[in-house]
C-alpha positions as CSV (number, residue, x, y, z in Angstrom):
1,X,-11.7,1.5,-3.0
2,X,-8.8,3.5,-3.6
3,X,-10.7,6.8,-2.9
4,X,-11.6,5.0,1.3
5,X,-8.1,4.0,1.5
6,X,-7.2,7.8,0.8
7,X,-9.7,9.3,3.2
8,X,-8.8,7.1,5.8
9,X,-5.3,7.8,5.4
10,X,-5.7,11.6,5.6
11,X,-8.3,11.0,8.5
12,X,-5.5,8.9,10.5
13,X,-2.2,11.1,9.1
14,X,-3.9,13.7,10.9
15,X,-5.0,12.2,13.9
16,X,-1.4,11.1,14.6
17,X,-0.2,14.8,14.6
18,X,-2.5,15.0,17.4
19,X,-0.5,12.3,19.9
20,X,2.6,13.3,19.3
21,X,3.7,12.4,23.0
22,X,2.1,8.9,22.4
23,X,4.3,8.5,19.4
24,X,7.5,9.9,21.3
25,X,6.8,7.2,23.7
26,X,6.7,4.6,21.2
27,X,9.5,5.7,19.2
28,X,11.6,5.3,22.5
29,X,10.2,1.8,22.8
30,X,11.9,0.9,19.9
31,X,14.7,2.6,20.0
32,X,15.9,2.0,23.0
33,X,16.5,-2.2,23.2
34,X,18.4,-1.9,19.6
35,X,20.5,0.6,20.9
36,X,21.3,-1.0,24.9
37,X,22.2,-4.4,22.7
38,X,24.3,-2.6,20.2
39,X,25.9,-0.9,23.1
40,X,26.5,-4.4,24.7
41,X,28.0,-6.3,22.1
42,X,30.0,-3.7,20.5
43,X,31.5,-3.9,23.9
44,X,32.0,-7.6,24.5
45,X,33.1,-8.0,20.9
46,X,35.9,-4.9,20.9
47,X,37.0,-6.8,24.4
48,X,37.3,-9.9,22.5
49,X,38.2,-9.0,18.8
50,X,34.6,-10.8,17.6
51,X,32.3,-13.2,18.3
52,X,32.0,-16.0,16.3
53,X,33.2,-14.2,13.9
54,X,30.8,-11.0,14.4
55,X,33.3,-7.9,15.0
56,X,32.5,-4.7,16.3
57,X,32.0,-2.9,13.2
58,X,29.5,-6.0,12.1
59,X,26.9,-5.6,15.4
60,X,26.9,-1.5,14.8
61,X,25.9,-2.0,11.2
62,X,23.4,-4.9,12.1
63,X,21.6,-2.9,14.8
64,X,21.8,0.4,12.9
65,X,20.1,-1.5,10.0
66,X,17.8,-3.2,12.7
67,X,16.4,0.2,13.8
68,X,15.0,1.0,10.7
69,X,13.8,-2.2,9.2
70,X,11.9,-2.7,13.0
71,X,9.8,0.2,12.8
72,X,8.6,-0.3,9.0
73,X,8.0,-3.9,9.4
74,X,6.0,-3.5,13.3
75,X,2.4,-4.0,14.4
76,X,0.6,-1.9,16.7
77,X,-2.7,-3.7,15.7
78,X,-3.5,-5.1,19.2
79,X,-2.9,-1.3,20.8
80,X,-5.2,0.3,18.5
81,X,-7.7,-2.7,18.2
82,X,-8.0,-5.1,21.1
83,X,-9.6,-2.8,23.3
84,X,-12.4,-1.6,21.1
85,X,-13.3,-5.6,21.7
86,X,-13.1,-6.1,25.2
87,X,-15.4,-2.7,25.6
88,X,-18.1,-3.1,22.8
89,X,-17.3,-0.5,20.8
90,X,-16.5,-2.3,17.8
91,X,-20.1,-2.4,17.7
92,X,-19.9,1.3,16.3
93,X,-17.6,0.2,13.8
94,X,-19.2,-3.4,12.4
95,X,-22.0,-1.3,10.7
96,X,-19.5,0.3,8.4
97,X,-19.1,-0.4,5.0
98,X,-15.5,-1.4,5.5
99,X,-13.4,-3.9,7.4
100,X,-12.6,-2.6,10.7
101,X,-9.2,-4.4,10.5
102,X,-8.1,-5.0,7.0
103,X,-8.8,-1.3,6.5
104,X,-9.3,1.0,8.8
105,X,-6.5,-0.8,11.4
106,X,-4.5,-1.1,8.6
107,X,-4.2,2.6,7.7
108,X,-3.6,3.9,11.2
109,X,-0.4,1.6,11.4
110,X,0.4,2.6,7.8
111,X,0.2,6.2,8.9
112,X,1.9,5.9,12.7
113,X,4.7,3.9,10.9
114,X,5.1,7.3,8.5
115,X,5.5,9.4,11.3
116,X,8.0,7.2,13.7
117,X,9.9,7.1,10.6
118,X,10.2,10.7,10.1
119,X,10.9,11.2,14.3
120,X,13.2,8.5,13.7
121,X,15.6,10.0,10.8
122,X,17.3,12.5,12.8
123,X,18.0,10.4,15.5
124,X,19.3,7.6,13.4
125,X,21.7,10.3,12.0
126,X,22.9,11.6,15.2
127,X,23.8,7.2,15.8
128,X,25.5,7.6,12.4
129,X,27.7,9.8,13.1
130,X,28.5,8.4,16.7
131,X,29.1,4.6,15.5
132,X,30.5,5.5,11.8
133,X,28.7,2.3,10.5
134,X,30.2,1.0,7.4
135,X,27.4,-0.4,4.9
136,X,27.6,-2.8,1.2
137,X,24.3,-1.4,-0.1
138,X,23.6,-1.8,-3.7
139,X,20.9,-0.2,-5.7
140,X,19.6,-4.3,-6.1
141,X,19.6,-4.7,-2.6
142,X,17.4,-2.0,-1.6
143,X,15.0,-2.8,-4.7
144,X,14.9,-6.4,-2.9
145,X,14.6,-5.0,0.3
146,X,11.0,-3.3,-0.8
147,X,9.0,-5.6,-1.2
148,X,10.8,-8.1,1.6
149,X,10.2,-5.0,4.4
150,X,6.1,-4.2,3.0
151,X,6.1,-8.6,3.1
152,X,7.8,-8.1,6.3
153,X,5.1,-5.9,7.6
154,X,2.0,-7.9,6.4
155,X,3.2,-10.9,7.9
156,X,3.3,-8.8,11.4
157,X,-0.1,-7.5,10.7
158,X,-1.7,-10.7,9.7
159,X,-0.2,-12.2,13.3
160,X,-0.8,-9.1,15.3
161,X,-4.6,-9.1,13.9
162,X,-5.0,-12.5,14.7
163,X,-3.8,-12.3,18.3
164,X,-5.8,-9.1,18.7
165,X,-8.9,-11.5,17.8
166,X,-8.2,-13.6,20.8
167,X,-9.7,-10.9,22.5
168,X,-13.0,-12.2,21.3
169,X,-12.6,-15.1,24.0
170,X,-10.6,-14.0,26.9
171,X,-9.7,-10.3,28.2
172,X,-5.9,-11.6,29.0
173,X,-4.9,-11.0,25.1
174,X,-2.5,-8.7,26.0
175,X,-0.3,-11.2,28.2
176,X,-0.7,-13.2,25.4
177,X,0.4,-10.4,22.7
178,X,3.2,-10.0,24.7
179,X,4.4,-13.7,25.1
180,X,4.4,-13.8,21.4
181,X,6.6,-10.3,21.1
182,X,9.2,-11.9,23.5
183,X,9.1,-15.3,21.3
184,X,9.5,-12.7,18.0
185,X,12.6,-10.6,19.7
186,X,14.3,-14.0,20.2
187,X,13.8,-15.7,16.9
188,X,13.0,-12.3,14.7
189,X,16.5,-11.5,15.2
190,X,16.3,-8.1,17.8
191,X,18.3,-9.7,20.4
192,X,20.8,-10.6,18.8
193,X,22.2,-12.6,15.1
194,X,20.2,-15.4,14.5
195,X,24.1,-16.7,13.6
196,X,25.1,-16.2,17.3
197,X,21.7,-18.5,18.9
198,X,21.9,-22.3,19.5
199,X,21.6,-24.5,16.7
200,X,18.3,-25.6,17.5
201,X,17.2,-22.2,18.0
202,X,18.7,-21.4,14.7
203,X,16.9,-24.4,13.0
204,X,14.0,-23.3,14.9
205,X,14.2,-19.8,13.2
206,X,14.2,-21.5,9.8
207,X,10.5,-23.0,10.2
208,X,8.7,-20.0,11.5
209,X,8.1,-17.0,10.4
210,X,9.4,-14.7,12.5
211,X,12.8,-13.9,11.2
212,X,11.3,-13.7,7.5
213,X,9.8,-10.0,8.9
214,X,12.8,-8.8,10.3
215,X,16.0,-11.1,10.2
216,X,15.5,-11.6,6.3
217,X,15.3,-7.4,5.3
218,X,18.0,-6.6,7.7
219,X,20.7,-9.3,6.3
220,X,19.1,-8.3,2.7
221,X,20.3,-4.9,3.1
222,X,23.4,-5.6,4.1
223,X,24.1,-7.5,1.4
224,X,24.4,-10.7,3.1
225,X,22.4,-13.1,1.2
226,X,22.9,-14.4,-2.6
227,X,20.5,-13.7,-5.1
228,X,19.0,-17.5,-4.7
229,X,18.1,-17.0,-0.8
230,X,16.7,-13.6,-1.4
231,X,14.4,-15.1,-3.5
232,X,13.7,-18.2,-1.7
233,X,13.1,-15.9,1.5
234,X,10.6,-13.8,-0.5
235,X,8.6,-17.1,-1.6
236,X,8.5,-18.2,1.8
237,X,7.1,-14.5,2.8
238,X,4.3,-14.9,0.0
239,X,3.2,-18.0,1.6
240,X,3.4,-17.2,4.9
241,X,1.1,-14.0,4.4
242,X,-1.0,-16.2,2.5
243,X,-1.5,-19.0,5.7
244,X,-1.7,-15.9,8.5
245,X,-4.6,-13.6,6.1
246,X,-6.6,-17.5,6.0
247,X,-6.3,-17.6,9.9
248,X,-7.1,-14.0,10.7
249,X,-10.3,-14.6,8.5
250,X,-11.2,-18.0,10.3
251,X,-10.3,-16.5,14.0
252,X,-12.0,-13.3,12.6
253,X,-15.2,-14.8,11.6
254,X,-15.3,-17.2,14.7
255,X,-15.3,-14.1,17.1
256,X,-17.3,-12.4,15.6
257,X,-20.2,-15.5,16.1
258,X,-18.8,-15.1,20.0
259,X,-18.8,-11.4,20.0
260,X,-21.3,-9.7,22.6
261,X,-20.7,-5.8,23.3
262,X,-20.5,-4.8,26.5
263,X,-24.5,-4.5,28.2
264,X,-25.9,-6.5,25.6
């Protein structure tokens, strides 16, 4: 098992190398709405002093944070997936001896994730330098903050992959992969502090799971949660990962029974 996992991820390291405008043009997808709302509230908040209690110095260290938890905890599964659905030629990929998602998908974002990272260090750097952004890491934060950012990213995998299987039914699964993106932004945390939404919106937050794979490693890092949420939050990650893998596998297996390629 180990010895596919390595070939495939030297099969897709290399194929990466070989979009390098496709990844520029994801990286500024990313990069671009942490940095306009950083820009924003840094703003309103030097205008105003703070914002319930969020200073300037606080939104440049939460977004700066943000920009690198984001791209290690995202999904690309429904850009590199849904369409090998909707034109049949998953068929190609069905008679392999390995799972099309939980594998091969899996590696290519693994291995696009590397490589924004890399393209994303210099930049990051240059924002460094520009917004001076003053950090409380601690070795145990970071050691936290692992396995809460690879949690993180499961739990956007397992969601993305199950979306992406709506594309079994219906051919609109992108409008629907982006409805649940805008849903994420808002209670993930990339908009803005959870601390700064309506309390229902906040209470909201708290049931889902969206701000566990973004929200939760970014406040970890910054050394804003006690040792008892941490661990709580990473719970609540485990079992979340758990209830998303059990419903790809159901929506998985239930399009596949619906699954007809294209012609046949």
């Amino acid at each position: 098992m180990f010895a596919i996992y390595k070939r495939l991820w030297l099969v897709n390291w290399a194929e990466q190398w070989q979009y390098r405008a496709n990844l520029l043009m994801y990286l500024a997808f990313w990069l671009v709405s942490p940095i306009v709302y950083l820009a924003v509230w840094t703003t309103i908040a030097n205008a105003q002093g703070s914002i319930n209690g969020f200073t300037a110095p606080d939104f440049v260290a939460y977004y700066m944070m943000l920009l690198i938890v984001d791209i290690a905890t995202s999904d690309i599964t429904i850009h590199i997936f849904g369409y090998k659905i909707m034109d049949g030629s998953l068929s190609n990929e069905l008679i392999l001896p390995i799972h099309p998602v939980l594998m091969k998908v899996l590696v290519n974002n693994l291995a696009f994730k590397a490589l924004q990272m890399m393209a994303l260090a210099p930049i990051w750097l240059i924002l460094y330098v520009l917004y001076q952004p003053v950090f409380a890491i601690t070795v145990t934060h970071v050691l936290l903050a692992i396995p809460a950012i690879a949690l993180g990213f499961m739990l956007q995998f397992f969601a993305g992959a199950t979306i992406t299987c709506i594309a079994f039914w219906t051919t609109r699964v992108w409008s629907i992969s982006d409805f649940y993106s805008n849903i994420f932004r808002l209670l993930a945390g990339q908009f803005v502090p959870l601390a700064l939404l309506p309390a229902f919106m906040q209470s909201a937050s708290q049931v889902l799971p969206f701000r566990l794979a973004l929200y939760f490693p970014v406040q970890l890092l910054l050394g804003k949660l006690s040792l008892e949420e941490t661990l709580l939050d990473l719970g609540l990650q485990v079992v979340w990962c758990v209830i998303l893998f059990v419903l790809f596998r159901l929506v998985w297996r239930a399009g596949l029974k619906k699954y007809a390629a294209v012609g046949a």
